[in-house]
C-alpha positions as CSV (number, residue, x, y, z in Angstrom):
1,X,22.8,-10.6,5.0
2,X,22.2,-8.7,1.5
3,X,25.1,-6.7,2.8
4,X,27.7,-9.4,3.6
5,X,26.6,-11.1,0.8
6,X,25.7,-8.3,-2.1
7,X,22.2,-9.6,-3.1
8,X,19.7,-7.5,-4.5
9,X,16.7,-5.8,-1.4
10,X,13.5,-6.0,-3.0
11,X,14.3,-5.3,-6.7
12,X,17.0,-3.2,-5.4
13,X,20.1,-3.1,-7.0
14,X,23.2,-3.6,-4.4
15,X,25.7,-1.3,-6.1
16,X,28.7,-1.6,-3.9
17,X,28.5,-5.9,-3.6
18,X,29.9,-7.9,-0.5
19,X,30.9,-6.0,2.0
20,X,31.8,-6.9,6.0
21,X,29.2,-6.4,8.5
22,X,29.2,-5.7,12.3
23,X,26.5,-6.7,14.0
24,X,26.6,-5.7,17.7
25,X,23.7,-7.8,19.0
26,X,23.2,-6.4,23.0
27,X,19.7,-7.9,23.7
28,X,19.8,-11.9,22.2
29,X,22.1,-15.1,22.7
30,X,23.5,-17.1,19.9
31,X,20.6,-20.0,21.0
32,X,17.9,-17.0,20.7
33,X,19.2,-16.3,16.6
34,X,19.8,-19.6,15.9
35,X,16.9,-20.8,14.2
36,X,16.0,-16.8,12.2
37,X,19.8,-16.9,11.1
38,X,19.3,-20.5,9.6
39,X,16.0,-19.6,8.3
40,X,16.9,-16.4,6.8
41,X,19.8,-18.1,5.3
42,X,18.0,-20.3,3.0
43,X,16.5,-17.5,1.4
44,X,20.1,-17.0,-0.4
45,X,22.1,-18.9,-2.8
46,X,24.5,-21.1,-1.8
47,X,27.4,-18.4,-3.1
48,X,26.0,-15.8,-1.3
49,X,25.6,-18.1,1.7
50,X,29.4,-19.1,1.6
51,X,30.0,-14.7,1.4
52,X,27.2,-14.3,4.5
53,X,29.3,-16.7,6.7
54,X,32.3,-15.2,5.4
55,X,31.5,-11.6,6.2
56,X,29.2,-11.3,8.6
57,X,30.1,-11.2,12.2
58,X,28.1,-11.2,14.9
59,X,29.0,-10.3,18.5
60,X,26.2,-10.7,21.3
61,X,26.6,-8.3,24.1
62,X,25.1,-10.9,27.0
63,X,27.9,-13.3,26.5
64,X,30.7,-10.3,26.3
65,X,29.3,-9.3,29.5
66,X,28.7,-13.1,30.5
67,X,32.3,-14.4,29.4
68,X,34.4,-11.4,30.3
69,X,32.8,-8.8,32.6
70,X,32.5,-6.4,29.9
71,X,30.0,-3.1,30.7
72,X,28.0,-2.5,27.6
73,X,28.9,1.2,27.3
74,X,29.9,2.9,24.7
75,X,31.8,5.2,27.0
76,X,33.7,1.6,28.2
77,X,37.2,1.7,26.9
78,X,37.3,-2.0,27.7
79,X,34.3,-3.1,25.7
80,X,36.1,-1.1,22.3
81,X,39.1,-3.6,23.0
82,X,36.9,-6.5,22.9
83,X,35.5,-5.6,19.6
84,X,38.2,-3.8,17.9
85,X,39.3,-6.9,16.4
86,X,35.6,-6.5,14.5
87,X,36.0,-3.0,13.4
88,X,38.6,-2.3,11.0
89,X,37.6,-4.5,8.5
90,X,34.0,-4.1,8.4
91,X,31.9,-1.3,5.8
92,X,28.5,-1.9,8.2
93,X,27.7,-1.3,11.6
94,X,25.3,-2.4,13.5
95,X,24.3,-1.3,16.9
96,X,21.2,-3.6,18.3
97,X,19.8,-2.1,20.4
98,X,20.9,1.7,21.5
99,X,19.6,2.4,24.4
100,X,21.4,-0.9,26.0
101,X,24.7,1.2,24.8
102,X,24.6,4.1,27.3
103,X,22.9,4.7,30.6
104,X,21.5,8.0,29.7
105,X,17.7,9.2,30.6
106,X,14.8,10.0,27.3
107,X,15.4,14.0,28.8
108,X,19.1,13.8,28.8
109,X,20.0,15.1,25.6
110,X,23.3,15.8,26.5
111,X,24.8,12.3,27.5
112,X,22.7,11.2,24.4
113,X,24.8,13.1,21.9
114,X,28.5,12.2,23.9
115,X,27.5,8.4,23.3
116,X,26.3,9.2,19.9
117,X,29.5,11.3,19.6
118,X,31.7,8.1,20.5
119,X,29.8,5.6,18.1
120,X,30.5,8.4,15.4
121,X,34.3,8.6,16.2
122,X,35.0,4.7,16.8
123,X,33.2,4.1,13.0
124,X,34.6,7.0,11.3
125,X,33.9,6.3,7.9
126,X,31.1,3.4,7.8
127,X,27.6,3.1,7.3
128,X,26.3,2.8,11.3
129,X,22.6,1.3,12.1
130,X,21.0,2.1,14.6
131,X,18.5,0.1,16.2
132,X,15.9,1.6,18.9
133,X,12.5,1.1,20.1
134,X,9.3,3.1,20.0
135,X,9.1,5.0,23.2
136,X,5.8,3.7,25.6
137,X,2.6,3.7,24.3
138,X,0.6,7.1,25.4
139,X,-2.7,6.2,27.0
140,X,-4.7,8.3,24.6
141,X,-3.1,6.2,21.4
142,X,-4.5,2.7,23.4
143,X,-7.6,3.9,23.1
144,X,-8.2,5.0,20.1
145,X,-9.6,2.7,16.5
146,X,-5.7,4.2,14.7
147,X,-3.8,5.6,17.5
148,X,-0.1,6.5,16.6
149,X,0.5,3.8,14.4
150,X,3.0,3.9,11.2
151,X,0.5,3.5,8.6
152,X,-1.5,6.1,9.4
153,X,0.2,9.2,10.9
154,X,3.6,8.7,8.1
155,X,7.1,8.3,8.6
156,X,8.0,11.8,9.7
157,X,5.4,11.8,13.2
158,X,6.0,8.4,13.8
159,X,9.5,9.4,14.4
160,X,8.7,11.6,17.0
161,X,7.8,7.9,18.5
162,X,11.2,6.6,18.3
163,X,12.6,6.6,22.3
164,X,15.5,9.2,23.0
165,X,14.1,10.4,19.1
166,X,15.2,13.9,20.3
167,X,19.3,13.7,19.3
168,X,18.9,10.6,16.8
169,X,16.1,12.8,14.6
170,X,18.7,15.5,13.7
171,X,21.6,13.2,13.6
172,X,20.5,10.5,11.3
173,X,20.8,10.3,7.6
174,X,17.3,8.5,7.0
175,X,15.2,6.0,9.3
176,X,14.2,2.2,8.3
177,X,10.9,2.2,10.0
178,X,9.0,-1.1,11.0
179,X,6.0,-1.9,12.9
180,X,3.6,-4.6,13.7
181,X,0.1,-4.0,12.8
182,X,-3.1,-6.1,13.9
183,X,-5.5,-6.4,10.9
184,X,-9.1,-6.8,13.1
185,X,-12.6,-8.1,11.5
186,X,-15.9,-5.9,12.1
187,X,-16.2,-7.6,16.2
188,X,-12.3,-6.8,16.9
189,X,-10.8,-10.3,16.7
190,X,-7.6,-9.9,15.2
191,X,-7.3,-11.7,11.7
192,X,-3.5,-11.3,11.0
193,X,-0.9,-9.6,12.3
194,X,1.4,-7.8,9.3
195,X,4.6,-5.8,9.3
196,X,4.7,-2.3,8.1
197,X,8.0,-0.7,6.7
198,X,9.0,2.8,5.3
199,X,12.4,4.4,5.1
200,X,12.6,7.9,5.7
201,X,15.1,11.0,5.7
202,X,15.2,14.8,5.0
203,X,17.6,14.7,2.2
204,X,16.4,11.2,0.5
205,X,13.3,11.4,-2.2
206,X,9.8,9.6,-0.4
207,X,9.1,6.6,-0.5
208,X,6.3,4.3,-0.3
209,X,4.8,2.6,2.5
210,X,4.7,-1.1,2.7
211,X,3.2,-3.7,4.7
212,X,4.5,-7.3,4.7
213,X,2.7,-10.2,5.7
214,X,3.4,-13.8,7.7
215,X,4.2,-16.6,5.3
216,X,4.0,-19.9,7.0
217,X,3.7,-22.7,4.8
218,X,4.8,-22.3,0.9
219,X,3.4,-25.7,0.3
220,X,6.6,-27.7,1.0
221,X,8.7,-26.1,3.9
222,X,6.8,-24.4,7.5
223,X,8.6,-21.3,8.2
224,X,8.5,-19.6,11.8
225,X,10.1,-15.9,10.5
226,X,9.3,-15.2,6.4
227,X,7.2,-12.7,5.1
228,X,6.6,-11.6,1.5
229,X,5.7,-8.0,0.4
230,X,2.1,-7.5,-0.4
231,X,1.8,-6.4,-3.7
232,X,-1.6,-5.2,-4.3
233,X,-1.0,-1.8,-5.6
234,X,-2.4,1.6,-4.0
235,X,-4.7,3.7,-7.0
236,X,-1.9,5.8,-7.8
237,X,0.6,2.8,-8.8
238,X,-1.9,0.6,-10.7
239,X,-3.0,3.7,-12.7
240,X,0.3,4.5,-13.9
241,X,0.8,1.0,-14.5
242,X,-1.9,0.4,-16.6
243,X,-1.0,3.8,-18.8
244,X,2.7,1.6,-19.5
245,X,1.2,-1.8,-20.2
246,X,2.1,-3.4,-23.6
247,X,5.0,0.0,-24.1
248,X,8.6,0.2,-23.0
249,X,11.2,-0.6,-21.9
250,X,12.4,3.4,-21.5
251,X,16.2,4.5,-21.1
252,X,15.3,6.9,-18.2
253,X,12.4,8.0,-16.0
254,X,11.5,10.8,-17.9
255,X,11.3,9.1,-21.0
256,X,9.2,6.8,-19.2
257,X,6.3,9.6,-17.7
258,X,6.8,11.5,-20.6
259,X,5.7,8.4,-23.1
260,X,2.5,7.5,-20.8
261,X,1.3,11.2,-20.0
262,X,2.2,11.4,-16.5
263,X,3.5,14.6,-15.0
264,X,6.9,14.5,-13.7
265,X,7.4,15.1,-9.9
266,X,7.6,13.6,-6.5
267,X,3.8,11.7,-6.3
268,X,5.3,10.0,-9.7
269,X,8.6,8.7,-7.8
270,X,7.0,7.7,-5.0
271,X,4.6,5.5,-7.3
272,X,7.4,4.3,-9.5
273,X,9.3,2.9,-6.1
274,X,6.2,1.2,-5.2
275,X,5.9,-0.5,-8.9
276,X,9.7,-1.0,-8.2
277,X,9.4,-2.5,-5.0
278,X,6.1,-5.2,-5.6
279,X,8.0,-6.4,-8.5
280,X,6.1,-4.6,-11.1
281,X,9.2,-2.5,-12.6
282,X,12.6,-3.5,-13.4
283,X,15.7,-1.6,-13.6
284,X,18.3,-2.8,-15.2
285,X,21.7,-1.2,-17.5
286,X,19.6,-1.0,-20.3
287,X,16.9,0.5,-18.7
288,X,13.6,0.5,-17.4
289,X,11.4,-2.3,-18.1
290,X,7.8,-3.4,-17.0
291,X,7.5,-7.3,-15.9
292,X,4.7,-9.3,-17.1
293,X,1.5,-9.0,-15.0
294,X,-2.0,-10.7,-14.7
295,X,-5.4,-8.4,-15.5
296,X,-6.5,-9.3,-11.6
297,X,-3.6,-6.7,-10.5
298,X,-5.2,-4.2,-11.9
299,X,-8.8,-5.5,-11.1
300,X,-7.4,-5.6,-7.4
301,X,-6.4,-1.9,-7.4
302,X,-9.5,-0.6,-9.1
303,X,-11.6,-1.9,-6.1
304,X,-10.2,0.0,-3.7
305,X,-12.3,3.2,-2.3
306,X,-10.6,5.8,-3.6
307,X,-10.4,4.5,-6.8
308,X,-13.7,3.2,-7.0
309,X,-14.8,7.0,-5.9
310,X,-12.6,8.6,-8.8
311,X,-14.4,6.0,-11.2
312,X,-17.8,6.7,-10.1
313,X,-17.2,10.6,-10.7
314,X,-15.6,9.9,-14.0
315,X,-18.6,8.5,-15.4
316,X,-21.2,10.1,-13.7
317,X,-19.3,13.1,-15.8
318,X,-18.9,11.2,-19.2
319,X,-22.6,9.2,-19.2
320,X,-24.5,12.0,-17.3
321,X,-23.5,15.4,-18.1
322,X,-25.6,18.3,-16.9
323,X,-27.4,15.5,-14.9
324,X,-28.9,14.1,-17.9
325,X,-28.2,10.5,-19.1
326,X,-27.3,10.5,-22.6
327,X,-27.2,7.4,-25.0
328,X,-24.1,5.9,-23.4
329,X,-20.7,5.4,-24.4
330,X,-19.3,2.1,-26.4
331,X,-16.9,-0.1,-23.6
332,X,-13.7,0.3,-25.8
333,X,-13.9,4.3,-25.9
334,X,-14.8,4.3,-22.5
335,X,-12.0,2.9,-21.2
336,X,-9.4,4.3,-23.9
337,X,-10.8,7.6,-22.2
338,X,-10.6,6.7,-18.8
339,X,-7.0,4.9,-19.3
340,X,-5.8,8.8,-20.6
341,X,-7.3,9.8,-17.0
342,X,-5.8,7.0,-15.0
343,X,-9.2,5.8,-14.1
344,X,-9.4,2.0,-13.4
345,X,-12.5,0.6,-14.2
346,X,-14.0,-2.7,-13.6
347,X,-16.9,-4.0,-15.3
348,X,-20.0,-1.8,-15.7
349,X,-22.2,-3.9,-13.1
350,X,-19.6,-3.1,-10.3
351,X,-21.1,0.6,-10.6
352,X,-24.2,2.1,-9.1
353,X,-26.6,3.9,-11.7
354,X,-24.6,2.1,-14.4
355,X,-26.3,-0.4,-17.0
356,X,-25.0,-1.9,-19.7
357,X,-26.7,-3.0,-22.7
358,X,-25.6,-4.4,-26.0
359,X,-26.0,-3.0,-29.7
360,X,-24.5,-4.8,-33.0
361,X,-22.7,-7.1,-30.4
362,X,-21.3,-3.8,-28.9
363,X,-21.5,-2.9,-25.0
364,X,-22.8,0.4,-23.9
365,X,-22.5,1.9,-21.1
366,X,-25.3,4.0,-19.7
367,X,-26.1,5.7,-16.4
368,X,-29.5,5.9,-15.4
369,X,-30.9,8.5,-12.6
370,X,-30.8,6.7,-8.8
371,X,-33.6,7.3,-7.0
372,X,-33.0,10.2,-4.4
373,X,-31.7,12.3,-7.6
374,X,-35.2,14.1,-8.6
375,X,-36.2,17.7,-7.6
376,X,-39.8,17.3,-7.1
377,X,-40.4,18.7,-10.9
378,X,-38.4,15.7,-12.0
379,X,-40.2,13.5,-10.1
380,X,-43.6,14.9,-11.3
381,X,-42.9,14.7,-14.8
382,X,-40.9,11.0,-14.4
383,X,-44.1,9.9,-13.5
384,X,-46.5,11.6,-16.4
385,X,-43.8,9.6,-18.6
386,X,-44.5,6.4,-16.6
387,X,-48.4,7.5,-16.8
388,X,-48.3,8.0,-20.3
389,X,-46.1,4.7,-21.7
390,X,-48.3,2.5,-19.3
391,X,-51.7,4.3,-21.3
392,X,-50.4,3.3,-24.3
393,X,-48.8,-0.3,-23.7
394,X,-50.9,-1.3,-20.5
395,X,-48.2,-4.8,-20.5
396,X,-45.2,-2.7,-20.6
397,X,-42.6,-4.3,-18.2
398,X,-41.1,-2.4,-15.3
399,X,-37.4,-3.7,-16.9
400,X,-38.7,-1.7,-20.3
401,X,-39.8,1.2,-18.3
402,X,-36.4,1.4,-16.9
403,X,-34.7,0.9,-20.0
404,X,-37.2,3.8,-21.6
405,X,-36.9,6.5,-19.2
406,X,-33.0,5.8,-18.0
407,X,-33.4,5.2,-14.2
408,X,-32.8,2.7,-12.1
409,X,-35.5,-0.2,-11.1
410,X,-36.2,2.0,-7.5
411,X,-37.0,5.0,-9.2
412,X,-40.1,3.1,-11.4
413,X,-40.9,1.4,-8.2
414,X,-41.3,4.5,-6.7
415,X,-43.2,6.0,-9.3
416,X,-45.7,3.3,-10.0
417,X,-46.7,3.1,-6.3
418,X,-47.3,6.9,-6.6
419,X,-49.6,6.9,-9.1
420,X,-51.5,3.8,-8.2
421,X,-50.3,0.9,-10.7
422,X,-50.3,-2.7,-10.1
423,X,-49.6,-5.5,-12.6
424,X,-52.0,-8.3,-12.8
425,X,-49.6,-11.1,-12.4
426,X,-45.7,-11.5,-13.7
427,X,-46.6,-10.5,-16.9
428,X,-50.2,-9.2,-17.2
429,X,-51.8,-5.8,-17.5
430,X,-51.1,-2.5,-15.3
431,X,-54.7,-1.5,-13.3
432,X,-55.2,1.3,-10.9
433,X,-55.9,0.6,-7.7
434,X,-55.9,2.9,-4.7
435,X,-52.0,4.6,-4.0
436,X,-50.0,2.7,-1.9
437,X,-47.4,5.1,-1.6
438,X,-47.1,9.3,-1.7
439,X,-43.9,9.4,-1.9
């Protein structure tokens, strides 16, 4: 449809605008389509719908076959008379589904690339699609948490997947993946079921994957086929995204990585499409520009594992060097430094070993030593230090005896039960009494 009509794919430009499409459709009937046409019509203007029903034509192979007798062969002189009429005039071909085309086996390579051979004679000149299935599902993949799917094994094995993949792998220009995927809670119960899409070729730059979910209610209208892109961003896009907020808009892409700091190569394209994609980045004939965006975009990246991991070594680095907390670091330096490193950080609370305290109304950050961090010298003269404050203020609180010594509210647990402490209610005098704990 963004074909015959020229619309834009997903922040896509369409550079060539309307065009005539084929659609050779060999496994549904008109009454099968009939409500996902209609519903993916509405999705267009009503200028682009007028083009759609203009230029797109679709031919279903059951009712060829039905009407007029027709083998669905590509080899079938007969069946190229029934669609010639289709042909001349159209840019885009598309052949649903191939292996209903030819009678040839997965091993027979051979009658594979004649039918391929015909197809590439009869549109001489045009964009052809194919369509094909995944081949059966290997017993070993059924059993297994990930198995085989898209999203985790990458465009190029996933091919390998693709039924009669042998002669199309080394024929075809690039491959529009898409594959359902069951997101499961903790027991196995399936929660949602998403759609996962990557386009891949040898001699086209990588691109990111994406995953689309169900949309089946938008509040006015129930929908039985829509989905909308999810557009929480992976680490690698947010951080580059937060290194261009508030600059912009650039007149090419090096201009753009050059101005945030970013390095210029193929992990930076791939990121860029995925900004591109989600809505995030615009280009346009005057050049790049960044689209407005909310702070919980960001906040939703910077929660994912590896991010969170990356952040948790960044400061364990900046507020603990050596293994030694220092004073801490004031909130607006911390993240001007981490922002140079494309570190996304959340608040200081969402960080283990990090507490924050506030000076002349400024926040600092400070890490504190987690318990399970102490050679047993560090853990002998932690608690002398504990030993020694609790001599001289015997009401000292444990919260002060954390903030004191920089270490986390386990570690003073630890250490008071060790040397025998216990308070004489809430807030009341530390007394020995006999050790509790020798660890």
């Amino acid at each position: 449809m963004c074909d015959a009509s020229g619309a834009d794919w997903y922040n896509f430009r369409n550079m060539k605008g309307p065009m005539a499409v084929f659609y050779l459709d060999t496994e549904n009937s008109d009454s099968d389509l009939h409500e996902r046409y209609h519903e993916y019509l509405t999705e267009f203007s009503s200028a682009q719908q007028e083009l759609i029903e203009k230029n797109l034509h679709i031919v279903f192979g059951k009712e060829i076959a039905k009407s007029s007798g027709v083998e669905l062969e590509l080899h079938n002189t007969a069946l190229w008379n029934v669609l010639e009429r289709y042909i001349p005039d159209a840019s885009v071909i598309y052949l649903d589904c191939w292996y209903d085309l030819h009678d040839a086996k997965d091993s027979d390579a051979k009658t594979q690339k004649a039918a391929l051979q015909i197809a590439r004679q009869r549109f001489k000149g045009k964009t052809v699609h194919i369509v094909q299935h995944i081949g059966r599902e290997m017993m070993e993949n059924l059993t297994k948490k990930n198995g085989a799917a898209l999203r985790f094994i990458g465009g190029p094995a996933y091919i390998n997947r693709i039924a009669q993949s042998f002669v199309l792998a080394r024929k075809a220009e690039a491959f529009i993946l898409q594959e359902t995927f069951d997101i499961k809670d903790e027991d196995g119960n399936v929660e949602e079921e998403v759609v996962d899409f990557q386009i891949w070729g040898r001699s086209i730059p990588k691109l990111p994957m994406l995953t689309f979910h169900q949309v089946s209610f938008d509040g006015e209208k129930e929908y039985s086929f829509r989905h909308e892109i999810d557009t929480k961003l992976s680490k690698g896009a947010a951080s580059l995204l937060f290194k261009m907020k508030n600059k912009g808009p650039w007149d090419s892409l090096r201009d753009l990585l050059k101005d945030v700091g970013a390095g210029y190569g193929g992990k930076q394209k791939v990121v860029l499409d995925e900004l591109r994609f989600k809505g995030y980045v615009k280009y346009d004939i005057d050049g790049i520009h960044l689209r407005p965006m909310s702070h919980d975009v960001l906040m939703s990246a910077a929660k994912s594992p590896a991010a969170k991991k990356d952040a948790d070594q960044f400061l364990e680095r900046v507020l603990m060097p050596n293994g030694v907390p220092n004073s801490g670091v004031e909130d607006d330096f911390l993240r001007e430094l981490a922002k140079t490193e494309g570190i996304l950080l959340m608040g200081p609370l969402a960080y283990k070993n990090v507490q924050p305290v506030t000076i002349d109304g400024k926040t600092i950050w400070r890490m504190v030593h987690g318990a399970g961090r102490y050679s047993q010298a560090e853990t002998e003269s932690l608690r002398a230090e504990v030993a020694k404050l609790i001599k001289a203020e015997p009401s000292i609180s444990k919260k002060e005896l954390t903030r004191r010594l920089s270490c986390d509210k386990e570690t003073i647990e630890n250490a008071v039960n060790a040397l025998g402490y216990q308070r004489l209610g809430r807030n009341g005098a530390w007394r020995k009494v006999q050790n509790t704990s020798t660890s």
